[in-house]
C-alpha positions in Angstrom: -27.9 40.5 -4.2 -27.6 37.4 -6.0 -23.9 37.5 -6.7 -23.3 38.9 -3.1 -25.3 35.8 -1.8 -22.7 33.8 -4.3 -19.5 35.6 -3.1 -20.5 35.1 0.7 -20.9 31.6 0.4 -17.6 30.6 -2.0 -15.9 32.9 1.2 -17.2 30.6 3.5 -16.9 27.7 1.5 -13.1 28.9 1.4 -13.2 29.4 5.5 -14.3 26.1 6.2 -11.9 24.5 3.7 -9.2 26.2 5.2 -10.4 25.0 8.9 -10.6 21.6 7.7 -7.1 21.6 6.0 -5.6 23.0 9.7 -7.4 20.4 11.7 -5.8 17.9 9.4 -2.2 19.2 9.8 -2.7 19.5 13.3 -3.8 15.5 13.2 -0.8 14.6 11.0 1.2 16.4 13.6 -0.4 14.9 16.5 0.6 11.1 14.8 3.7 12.0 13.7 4.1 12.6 18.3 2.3 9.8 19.1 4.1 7.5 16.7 7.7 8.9 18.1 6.6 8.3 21.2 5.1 4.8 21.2 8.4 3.6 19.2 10.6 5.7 22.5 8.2 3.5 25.1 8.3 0.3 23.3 12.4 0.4 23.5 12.0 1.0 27.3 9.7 -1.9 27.5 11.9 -4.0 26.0 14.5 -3.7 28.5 12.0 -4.0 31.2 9.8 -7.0 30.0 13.6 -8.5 28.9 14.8 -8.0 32.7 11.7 -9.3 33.9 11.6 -12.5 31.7 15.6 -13.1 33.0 14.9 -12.6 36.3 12.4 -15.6 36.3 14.9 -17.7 34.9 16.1 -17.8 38.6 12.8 -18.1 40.5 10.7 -21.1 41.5 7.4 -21.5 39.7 4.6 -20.2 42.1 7.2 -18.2 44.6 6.1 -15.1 45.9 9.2 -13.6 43.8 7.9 -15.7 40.8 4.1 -14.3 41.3 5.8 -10.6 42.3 7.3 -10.8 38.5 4.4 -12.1 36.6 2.6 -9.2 37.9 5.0 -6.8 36.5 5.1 -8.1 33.3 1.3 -8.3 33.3 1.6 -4.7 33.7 4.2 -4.1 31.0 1.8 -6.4 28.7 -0.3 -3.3 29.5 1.7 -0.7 28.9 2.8 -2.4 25.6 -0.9 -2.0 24.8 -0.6 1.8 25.5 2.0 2.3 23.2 0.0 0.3 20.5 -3.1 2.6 21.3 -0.5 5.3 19.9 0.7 3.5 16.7 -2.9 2.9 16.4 -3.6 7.1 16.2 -0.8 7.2 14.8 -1.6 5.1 11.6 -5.5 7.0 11.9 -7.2 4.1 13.9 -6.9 1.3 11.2 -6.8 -2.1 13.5 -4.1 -4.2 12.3 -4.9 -7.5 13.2 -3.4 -10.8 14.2 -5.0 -14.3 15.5 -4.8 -13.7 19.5 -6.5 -16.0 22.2 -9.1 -14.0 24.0 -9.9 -15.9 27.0 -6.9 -14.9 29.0 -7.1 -11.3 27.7 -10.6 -11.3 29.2 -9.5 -12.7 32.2 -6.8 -9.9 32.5 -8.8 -7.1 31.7 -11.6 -8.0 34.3 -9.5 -8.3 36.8 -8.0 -4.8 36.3 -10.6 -3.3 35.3 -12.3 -4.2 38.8 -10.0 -4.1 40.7 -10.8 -2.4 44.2 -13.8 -2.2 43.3 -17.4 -4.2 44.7 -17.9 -6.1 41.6 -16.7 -9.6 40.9 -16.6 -11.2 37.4 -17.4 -15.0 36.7 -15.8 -16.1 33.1 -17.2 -19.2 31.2 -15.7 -20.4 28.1 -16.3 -23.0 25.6 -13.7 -25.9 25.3 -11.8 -25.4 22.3 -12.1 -22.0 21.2 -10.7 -20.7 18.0 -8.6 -17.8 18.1 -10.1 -14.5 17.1 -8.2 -12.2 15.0 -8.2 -8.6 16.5 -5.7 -6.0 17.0 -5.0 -6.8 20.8 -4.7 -3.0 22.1 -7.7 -1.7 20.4 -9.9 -4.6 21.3 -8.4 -4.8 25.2 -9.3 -0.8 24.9 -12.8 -1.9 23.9 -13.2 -4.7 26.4 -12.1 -2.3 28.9 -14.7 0.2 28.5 -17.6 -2.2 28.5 -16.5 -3.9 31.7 -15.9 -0.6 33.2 -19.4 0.4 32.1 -21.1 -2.5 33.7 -19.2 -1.9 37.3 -20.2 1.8 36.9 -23.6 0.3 37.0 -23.9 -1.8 40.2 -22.7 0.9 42.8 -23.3 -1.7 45.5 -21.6 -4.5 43.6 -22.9 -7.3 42.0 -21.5 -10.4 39.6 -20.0 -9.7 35.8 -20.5 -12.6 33.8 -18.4 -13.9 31.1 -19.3 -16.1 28.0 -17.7 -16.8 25.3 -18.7 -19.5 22.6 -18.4 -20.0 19.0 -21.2 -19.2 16.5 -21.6 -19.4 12.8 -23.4 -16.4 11.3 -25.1 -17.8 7.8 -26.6 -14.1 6.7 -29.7 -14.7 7.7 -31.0 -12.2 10.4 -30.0 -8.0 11.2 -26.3 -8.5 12.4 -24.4 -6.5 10.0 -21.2 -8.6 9.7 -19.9 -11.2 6.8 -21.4 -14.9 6.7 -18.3 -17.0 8.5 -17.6 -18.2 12.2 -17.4 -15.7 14.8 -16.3 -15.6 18.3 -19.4 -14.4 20.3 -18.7 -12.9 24.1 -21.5 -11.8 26.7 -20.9 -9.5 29.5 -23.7 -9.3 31.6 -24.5 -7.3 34.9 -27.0 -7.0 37.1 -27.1 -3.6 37.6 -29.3 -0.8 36.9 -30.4 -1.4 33.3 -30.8 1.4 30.7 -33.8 2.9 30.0 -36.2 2.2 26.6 -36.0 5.6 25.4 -31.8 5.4 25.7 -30.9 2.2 24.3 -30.9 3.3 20.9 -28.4 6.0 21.7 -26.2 4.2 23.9 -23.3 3.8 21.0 -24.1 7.7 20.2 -20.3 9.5 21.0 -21.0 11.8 23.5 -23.9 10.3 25.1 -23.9 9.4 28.3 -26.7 8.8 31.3 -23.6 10.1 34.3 -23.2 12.8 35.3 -19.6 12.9 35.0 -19.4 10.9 32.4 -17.8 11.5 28.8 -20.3 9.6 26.6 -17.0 8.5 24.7 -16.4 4.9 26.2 -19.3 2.7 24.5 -19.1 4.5 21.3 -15.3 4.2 20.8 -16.1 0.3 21.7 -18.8 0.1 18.9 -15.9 1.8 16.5 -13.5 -0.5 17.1 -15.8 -3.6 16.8 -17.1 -2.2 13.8 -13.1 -1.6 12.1 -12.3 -5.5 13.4 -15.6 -6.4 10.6 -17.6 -7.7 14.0 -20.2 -6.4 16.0 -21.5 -4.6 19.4 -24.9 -5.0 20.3 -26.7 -4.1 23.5 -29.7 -5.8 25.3 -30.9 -4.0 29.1 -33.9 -4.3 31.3 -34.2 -1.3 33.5 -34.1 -2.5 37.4 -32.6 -6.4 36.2 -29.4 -5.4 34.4 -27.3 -5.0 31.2 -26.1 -7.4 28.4 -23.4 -6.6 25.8 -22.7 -9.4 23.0 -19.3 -9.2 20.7 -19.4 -10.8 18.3 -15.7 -11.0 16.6 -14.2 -13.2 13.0 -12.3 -16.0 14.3 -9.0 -17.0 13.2 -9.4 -20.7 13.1 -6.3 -21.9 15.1 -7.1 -23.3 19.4 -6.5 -20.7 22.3 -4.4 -22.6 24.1 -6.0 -21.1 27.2 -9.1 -23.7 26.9 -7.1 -26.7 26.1 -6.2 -28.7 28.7 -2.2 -28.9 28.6 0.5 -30.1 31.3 1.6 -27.8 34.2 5.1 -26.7 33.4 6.6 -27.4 36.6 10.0 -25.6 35.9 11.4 -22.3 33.9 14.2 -22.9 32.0 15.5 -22.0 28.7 16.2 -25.2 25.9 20.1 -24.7 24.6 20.2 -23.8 21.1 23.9 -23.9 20.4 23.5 -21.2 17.7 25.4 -18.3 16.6 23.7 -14.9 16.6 24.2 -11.3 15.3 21.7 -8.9 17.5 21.2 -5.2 15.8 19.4 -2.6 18.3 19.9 1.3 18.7 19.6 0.9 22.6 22.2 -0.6 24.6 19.6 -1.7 27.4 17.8 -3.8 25.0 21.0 -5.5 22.9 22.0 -6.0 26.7 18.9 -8.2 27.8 19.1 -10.1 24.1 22.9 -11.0 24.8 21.9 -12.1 28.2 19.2 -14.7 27.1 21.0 -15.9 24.1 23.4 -16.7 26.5 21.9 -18.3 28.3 20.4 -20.5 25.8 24.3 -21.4 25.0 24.7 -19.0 22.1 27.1 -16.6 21.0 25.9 -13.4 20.3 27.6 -10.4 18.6 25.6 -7.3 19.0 25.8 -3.6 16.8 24.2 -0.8 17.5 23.3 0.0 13.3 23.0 -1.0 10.1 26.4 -0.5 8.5 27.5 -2.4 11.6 25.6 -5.4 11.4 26.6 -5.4 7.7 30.1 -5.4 8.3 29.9 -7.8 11.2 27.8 -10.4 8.7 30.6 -9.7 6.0 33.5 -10.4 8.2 31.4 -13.7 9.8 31.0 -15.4 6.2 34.7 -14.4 5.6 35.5 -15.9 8.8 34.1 -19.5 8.2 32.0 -18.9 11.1 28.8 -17.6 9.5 25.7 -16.0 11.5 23.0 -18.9 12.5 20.3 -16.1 13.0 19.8 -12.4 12.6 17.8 -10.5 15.2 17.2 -7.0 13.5 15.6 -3.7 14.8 13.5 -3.2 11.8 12.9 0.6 12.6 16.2 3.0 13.8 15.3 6.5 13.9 17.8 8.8 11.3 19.5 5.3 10.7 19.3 2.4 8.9 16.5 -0.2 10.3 16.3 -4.1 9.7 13.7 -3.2 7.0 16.9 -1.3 4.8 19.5 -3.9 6.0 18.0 -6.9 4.6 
């Protein structure tokens, strides 16, 4: 019996291994798509945002046209931040992060986020805000779900509110992050409040208190917070309403978004009398690049690949009329990227 006993279990020892080894090809797979199709989207972004950012060039600042295309590119901001979702899978979920202002990024997501619906958002920030550094995608995704969670909870609509400050954290107390400065955000509703005996499972993936819902959106918000080394904690008082607190490294540098600045009163490109080699496998986007350099005065030679942009630096220092700056496509699929070139 005993070596029966022994035999069944190395065979399902064996099963299991093998299920896990499948589930992980079928991952790689699955990132291998994703990441071929966020680089595809990104190039058709390009040309769009590109077209867009041209376009304004010959609008007034604060026409209907000139409000029509911010909107756009608002929206193809967003759709960037799609594509980065899928390098994100693609790359297993590591955030890779940069120092990004958050104030305008909360604005932004609100406003999407409740859009036609009855809810309204009021955003406070302190002057002078450090930066925070996040990976914009994944923490717009986690902002997202939150705000979306606390509209889901006022039905008959109600007021969001906003805050975001700066706090040191010096160790002492149960936040489990590094001693250093953090950005701390409150979103606050006054909705229906969660009751006692779920709070402590509200991060738990696959919990939810809906009906229809997934029980995926909180929980994928505590992951992310917990990859950018911050924190997501939740405070609730059945009947009063529901309060989220982010608390997220800063980067040291200002967001520009609460320092008071001068209204630009005009759009215009500054001339930069410089001479420009432009590398790009799509035509759309080496179009829109030639377009703006010219129109910042510049001549611009553009290739479509590595060995051309090669040649076409070769025969420029040969020339006596050497390349100023190099714009390279770092990544060209079955060809040689910026990241070979240089």
């Amino acid at each position: 019996m005993g070596a029966a006993a022994n035999l069944a279990g190395i065979a399902t020892e064996h099963h299991l291994f093998n299920i896990s080894a499948l589930k992980s090809e079928k991952m790689e797979s699955l990132g291998v798509l994703a990441g071929g199709l966020a680089h595809d989207f990104n190039n058709l972004l390009k040309a769009i945002v590109g077209n867009l950012s041209l376009a304004q060039l010959d609008t007034e600042v604060g026409s209907p046209q000139d409000r029509a295309l911010r909107s756009a590119q608002q929206a193809s901001d967003r759709a960037r931040e799609v594509a980065g979702r899928l390098l994100t899978f693609s790359r297993g979920g590591a955030p890779v992060t940069h120092a990004e202002a958050v104030v305008d990024l909360l604005r932004e997501t609100a406003s999407f986020i409740l859009h036609g619906s009855k809810a309204v958002f009021r955003l406070n920030a302190q002057p002078d805000l450090p930066l925070a550094r996040i990976d914009r995608g994944q923490f717009n995704q986690a902002l997202e779900n939150i705000v979306l969670n606390a509209a889901q909870a006022m039905p008959d609509g109600g007021t969001i509110d906003i805050d975001v400050a700066t706090v040191h954290y010096d160790g002492v107390g149960i936040l489990p992050i590094a001693v250093g400065d953090y950005l701390r955000i409150d979103i606050r509703d006054t909705g229906i409040g969660i009751a006692p005996q779920h709070l402590h499972r509200i991060f738990d993936p696959y919990f939810s208190t809906k009906e229809q819902g997934r029980g995926l959106g909180l929980a994928t918000s505590y992951s992310i917070l917990k990859r950018h080394a911050g924190h997501l904690e939740v405070a609730s008082t059945p009947g009063e309403g529901t309060r989220m607190t982010l608390h997220v490294p800063a980067a040291g540098q200002t967001d520009a978004a609460t320092t008071p600045s001068q209204a630009t009163t005009a759009q215009e490109l500054r001339p930069l009398h410089l001479h420009v080699l432009v590398m790009d496998d799509e035509p759309d986007v080496l179009d829109v690049a030639a377009n703006l350099l010219e129109r910042m005065d510049c001549t611009c030679e553009a290739v479509a690949d590595g060995p051309g942009a090669v040649a076409a630096f070769e025969r420029g220092k040969q020339s006596g009329r050497p390349f100023d700056a190099v714009i390279l496509d770092l990544t060209i699929p079955g060809g040689a990227g910026g990241d070979i070139v240089v």
